[in-house]
C-alpha positions as CSV (number, residue, x, y, z in Angstrom):
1,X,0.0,0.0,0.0
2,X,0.7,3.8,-0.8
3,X,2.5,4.8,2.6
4,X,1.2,8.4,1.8
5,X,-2.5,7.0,0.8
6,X,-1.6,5.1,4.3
7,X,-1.1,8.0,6.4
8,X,-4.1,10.3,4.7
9,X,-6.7,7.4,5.3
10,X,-5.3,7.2,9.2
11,X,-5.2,10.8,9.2
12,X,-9.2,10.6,8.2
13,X,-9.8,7.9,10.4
14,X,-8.3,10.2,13.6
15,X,-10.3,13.0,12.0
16,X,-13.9,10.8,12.1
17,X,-13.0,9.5,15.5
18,X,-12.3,12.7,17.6
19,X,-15.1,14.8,16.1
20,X,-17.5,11.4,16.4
21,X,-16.2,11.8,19.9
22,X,-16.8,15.2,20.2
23,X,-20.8,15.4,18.9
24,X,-21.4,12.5,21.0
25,X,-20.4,14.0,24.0
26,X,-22.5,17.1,22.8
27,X,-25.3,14.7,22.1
28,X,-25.3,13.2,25.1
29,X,-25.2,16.6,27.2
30,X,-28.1,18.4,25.2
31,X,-30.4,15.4,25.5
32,X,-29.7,13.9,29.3
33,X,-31.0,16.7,31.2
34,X,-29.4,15.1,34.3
35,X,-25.6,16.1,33.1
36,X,-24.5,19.4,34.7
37,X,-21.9,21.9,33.3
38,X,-19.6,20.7,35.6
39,X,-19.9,17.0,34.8
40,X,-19.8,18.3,31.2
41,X,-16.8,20.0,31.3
42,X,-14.9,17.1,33.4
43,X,-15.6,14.3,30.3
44,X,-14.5,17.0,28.0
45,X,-11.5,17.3,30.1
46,X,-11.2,13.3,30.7
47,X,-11.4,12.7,26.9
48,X,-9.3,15.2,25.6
49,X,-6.9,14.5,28.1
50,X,-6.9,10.7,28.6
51,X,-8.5,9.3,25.7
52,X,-7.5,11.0,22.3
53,X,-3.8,10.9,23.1
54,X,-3.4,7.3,23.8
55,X,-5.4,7.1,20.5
56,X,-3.7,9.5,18.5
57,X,0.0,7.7,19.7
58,X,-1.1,4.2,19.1
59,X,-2.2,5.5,15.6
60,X,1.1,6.6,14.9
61,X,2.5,4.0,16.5
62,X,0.5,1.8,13.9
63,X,0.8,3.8,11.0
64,X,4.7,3.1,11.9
65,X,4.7,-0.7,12.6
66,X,2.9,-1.9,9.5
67,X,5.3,-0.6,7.5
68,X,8.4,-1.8,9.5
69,X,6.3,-4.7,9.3
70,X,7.4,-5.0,5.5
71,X,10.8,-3.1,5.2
72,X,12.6,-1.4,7.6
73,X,12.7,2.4,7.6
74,X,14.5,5.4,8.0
75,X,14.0,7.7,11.0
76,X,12.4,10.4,8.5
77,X,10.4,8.0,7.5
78,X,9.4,6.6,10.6
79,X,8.6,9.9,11.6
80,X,6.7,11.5,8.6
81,X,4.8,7.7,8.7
82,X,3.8,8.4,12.8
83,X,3.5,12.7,12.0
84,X,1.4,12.8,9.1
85,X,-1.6,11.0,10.2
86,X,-1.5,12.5,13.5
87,X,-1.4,16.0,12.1
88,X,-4.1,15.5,9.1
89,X,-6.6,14.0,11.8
90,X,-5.8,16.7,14.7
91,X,-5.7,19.5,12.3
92,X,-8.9,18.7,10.6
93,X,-10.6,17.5,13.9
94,X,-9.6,21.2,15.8
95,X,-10.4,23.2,12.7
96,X,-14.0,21.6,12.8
97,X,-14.6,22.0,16.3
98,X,-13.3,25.8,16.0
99,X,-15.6,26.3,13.3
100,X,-18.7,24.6,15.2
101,X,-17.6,26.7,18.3
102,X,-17.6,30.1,16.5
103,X,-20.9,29.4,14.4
104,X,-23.6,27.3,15.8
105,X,-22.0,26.2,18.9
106,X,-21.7,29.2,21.3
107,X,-24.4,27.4,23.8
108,X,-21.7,24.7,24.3
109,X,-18.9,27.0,24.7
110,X,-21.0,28.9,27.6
111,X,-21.6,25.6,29.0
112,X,-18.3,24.5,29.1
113,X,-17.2,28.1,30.5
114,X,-19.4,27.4,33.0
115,X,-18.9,24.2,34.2
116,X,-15.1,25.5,34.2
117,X,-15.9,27.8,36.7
118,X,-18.4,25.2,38.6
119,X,-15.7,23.1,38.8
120,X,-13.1,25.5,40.1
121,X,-15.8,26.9,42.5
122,X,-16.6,23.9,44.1
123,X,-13.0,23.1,44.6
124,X,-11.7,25.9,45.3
125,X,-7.9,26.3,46.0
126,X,-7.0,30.1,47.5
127,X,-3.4,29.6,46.6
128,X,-4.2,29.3,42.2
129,X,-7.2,31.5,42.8
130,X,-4.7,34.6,44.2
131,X,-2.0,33.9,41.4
132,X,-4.3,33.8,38.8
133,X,-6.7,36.2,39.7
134,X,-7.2,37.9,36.4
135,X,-7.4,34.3,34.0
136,X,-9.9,33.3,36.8
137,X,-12.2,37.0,36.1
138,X,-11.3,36.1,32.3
139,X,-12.7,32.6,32.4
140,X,-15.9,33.4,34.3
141,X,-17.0,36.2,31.7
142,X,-19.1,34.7,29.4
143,X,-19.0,37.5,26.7
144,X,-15.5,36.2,26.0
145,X,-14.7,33.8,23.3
146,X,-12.5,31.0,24.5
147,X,-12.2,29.7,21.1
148,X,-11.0,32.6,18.5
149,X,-8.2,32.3,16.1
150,X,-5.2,33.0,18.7
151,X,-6.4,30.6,20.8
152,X,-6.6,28.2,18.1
153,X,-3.1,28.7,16.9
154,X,-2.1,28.3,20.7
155,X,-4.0,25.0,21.1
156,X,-2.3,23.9,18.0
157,X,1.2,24.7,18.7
158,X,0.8,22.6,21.9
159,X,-0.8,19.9,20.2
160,X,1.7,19.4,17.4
161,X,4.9,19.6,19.8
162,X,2.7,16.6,21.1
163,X,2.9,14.8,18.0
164,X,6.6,16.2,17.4
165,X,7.6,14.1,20.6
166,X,5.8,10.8,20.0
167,X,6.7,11.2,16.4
168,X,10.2,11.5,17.3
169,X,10.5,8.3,19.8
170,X,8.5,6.2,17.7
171,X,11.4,7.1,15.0
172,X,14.3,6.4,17.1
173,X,12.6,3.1,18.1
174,X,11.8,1.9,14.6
175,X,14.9,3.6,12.7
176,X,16.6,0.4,10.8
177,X,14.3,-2.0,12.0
178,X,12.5,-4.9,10.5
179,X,9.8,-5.9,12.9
């Protein structure tokens, strides 16, 4: 198979995965009136935190092993193999949800302000809440937008030093290898 076709179908496959994840959660929060903001918020957090980067490693951890599998590889090819699909299916998954967020989605953006705040209320720690003061006011105002086009760019940059790292180690580990 086409390593590049490979990588673009993975990519897809992240892409479908993450934003499936993303509308069910949504789904599940508009129709089961007994989820509050808070518990919202945490399964966001819990999903995006836990869940899609074990998924988006052992994707490029696969996307890397079935072709070692065959041949053995480079490390720039090990890495563009674990990279690419990573980067096609987060870029495409956080340009959707930025676009959702900033069109028909402010309701979810409030609620997820919200339960922020719920969250932080509930629990609160005096120490974080003196220090950060000022991102606390921020956070609570719900005439910001958490999600514009800076923020997006931030998120990103984060996201794809993520993939730069397990890109990297999963290139070191396969460089030369035959599996």
């Amino acid at each position: 198979m086409n390593t590049n076709r490979q990588s673009i179908r993975l990519g897809i496959t992240l892409f479908l995965i993450t934003v499936s994840l993303f509308f069910l959660l949504i789904f599940i929060f508009a129709t089961q009136g007994k989820i509050t903001d808070a518990q919202f918020f945490n399964y966001s957090a819990m999903i995006n935190c836990f869940l899609l980067p074990g998924l988006y490693a052992g994707v490029g951890f696969y996307s890397v092993f079935i072709i070692a599998k065959q041949r053995p590889v480079t490390f720039r090819q090990a890495w563009q193999l674990c990279f690419l699909p990573m980067f096609l299916g987060g870029f495409l998954s956080l340009a959707t949800i930025f676009i959702y967020f900033n069109t028909s989605g402010e309701w979810v953006e409030d609620s997820l302000q919200r339960g922020w705040h719920d969250l932080i209320m509930s629990n609160p720690n005096p120490e974080f809440m003196e220090k950060n003061g000022e991102f606390l006011s921020g956070m609570t105002d719900l005439n910001i937008n958490m999600f514009t086009l800076k923020v997006f760019f931030l998120s990103f940059s984060v996201i794809i030093f993520f993939y730069f790292l397990i890109s990297s180690i999963f290139a070191v580990f396969f460089k030369n290898r035959r599996i």
